[in-house]
C-alpha positions as CSV (number, residue, x, y, z in Angstrom):
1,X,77.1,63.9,98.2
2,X,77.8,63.9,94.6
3,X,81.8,63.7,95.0
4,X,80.7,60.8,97.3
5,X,78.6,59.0,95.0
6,X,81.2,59.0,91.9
7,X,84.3,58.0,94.0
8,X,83.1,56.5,97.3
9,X,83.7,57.3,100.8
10,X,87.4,58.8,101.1
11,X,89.4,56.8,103.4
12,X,90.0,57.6,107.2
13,X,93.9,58.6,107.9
14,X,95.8,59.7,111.5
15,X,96.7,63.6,112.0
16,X,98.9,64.8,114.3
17,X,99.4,68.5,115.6
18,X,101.2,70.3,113.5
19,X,104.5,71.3,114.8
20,X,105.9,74.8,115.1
21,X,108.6,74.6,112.5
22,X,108.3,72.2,109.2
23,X,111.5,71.5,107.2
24,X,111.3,70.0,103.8
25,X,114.0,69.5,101.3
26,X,116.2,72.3,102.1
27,X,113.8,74.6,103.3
28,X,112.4,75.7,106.7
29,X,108.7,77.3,107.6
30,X,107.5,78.5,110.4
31,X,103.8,77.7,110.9
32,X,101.4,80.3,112.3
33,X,98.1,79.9,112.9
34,X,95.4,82.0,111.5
35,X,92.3,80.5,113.1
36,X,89.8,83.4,111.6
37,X,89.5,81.8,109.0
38,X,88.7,78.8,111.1
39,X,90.1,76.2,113.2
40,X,93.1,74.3,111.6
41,X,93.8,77.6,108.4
42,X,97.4,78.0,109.1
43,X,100.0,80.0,107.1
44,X,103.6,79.4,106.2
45,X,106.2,81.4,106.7
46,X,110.2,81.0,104.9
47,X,112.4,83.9,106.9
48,X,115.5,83.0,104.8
49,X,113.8,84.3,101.7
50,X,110.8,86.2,103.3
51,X,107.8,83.8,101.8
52,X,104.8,84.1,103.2
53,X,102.4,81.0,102.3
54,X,99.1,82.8,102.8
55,X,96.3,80.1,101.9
56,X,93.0,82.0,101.8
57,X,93.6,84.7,104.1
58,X,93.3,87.7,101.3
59,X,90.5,85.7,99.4
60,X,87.9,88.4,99.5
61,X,84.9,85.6,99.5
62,X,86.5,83.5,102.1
63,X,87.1,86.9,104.2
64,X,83.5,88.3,104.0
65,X,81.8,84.8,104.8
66,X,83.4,84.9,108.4
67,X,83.8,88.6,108.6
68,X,85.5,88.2,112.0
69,X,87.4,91.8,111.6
70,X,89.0,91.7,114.9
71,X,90.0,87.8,114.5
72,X,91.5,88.7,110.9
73,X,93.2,91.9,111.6
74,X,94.7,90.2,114.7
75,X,96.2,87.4,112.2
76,X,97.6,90.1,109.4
77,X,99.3,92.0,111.7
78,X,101.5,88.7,113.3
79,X,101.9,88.0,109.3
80,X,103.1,91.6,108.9
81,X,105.6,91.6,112.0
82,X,107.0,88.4,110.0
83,X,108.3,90.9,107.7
84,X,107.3,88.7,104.1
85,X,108.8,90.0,101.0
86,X,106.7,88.1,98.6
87,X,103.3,86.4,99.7
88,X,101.8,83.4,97.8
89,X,98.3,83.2,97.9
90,X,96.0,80.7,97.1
91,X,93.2,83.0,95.0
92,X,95.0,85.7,93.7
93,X,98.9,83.9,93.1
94,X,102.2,85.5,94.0
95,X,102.1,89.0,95.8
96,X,105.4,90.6,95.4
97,X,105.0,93.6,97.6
98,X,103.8,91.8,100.9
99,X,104.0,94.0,103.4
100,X,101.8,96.0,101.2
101,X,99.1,93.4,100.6
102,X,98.7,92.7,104.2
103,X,98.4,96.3,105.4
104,X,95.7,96.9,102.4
105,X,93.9,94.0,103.4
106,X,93.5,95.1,106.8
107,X,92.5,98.5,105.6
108,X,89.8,96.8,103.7
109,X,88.9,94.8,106.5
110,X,88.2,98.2,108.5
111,X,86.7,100.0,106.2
112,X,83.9,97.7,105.9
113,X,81.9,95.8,102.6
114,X,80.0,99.1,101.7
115,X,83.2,101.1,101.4
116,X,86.1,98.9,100.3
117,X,89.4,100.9,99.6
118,X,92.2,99.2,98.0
119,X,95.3,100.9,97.6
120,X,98.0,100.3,94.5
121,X,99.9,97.7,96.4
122,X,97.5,94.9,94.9
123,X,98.6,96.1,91.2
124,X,102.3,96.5,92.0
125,X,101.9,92.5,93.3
126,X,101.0,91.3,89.8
């Protein structure tokens, strides 16, 4: 209400579905969905140099609001088979061991709030 009070009412504008495949200025991503985070989260995926635009999938208070484990480890492990080298991720910046990342977050996921267990894979990333 308060955003909409200082600058107005944002304007209306047309989407369109996504397609599978987005090329911009050189480069080509493959878009997959990861709808545990909710409808629409997708993540972006560069094969060529193995980038893996994550958006908030390994933001821990994203991740514990929806705690949909099975959802979440679902969507990991089709980033994992994607084979990323480096993940980019919008809350804790470039990963540079991502296979790593991805298969701590989904230990975390399983081991649950009360016992979290991070491996080393999040300090070799920074």
């Amino acid at each position: 209400m308060v955003q909409r009070w200082l600058w107005g009412q944002p304007q209306g504008c047309k989407v369109a579905k996504l397609k599978t495949v987005l090329t911009f200025k050189g480069y080509y991503f493959r878009v997959v969905e990861s709808s545990s985070l909710g409808a629409g989260h997708i993540c972006l995926f560069e094969p060529d140099r193995g980038w893996l635009f994550a958006g908030q999938m390994l933001v821990d208070r994203h991740c514990q609001k929806k705690r949909d484990v099975e959802g979440m480890t679902r969507d990991l492990k089709r980033l994992i088979s994607l084979q990323p080298r480096v993940v980019f991720c919008s809350g804790n910046g470039v990963l540079k061991d991502g296979l790593s990342v991805l298969e701590s977050k989904i230990r975390k996921l399983q081991t649950g709030p009360d016992r979290e267990m991070w491996n080393d894979a999040w300090l070799f990333g920074h």
